[in-house]
C-alpha positions in Angstrom: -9.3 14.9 11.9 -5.9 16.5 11.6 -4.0 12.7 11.5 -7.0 12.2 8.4 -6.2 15.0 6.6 -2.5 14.7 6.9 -3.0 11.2 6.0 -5.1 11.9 2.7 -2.4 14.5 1.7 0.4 11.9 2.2 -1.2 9.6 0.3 -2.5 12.2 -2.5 1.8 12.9 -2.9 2.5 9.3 -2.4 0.2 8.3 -5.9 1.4 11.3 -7.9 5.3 10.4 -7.1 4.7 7.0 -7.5 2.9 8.3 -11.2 6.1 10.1 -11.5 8.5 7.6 -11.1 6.3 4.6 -12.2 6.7 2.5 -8.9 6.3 -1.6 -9.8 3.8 -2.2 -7.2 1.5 0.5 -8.3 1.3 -1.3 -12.2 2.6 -4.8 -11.4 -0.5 -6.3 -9.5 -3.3 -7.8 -10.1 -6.0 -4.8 -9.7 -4.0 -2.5 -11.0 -3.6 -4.8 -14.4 -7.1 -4.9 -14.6 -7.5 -1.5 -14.5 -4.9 -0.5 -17.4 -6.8 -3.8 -19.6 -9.9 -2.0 -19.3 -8.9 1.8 -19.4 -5.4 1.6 -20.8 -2.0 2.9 -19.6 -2.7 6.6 -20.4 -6.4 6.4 -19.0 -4.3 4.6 -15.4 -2.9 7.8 -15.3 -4.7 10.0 -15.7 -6.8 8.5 -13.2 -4.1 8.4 -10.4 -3.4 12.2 -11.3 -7.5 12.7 -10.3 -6.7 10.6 -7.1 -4.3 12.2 -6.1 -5.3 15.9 -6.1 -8.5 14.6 -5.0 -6.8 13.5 -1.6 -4.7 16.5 -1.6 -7.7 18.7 -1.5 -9.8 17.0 0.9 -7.1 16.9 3.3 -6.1 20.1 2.9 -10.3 21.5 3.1 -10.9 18.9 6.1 -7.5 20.4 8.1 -8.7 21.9 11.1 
């Protein structure tokens, strides 16, 4: 569980600086552009922001 958690927490920082610093890959394919077509840009966001804390938590709560 700790190389989850760890994991999850990595991830959670990796989305919000990749929100941050508008990474290509993370608005450039072709799941992504469906997303922001149906939602929007801001709504992409914000949605990313949720991911992220959401990983951040649940890997900090599942940390042994």
């Amino acid at each position: 569980m700790l190389y989850l958690s760890i994991f999850m927490m990595v991830y959670g920082a990796f989305l919000l600086v990749g929100l941050l610093l508008q990474f290509p890959f993370l608005y450039n394919n072709m799941k992504s552009k469906a997303m922001i077509k149906m939602m929007g840009k801001k709504g992409f966001n914000i949605m990313l922001v949720i991911l992220a804390v959401v990983f951040i938590v649940i890997g900090y709560i599942i940390m042994p």
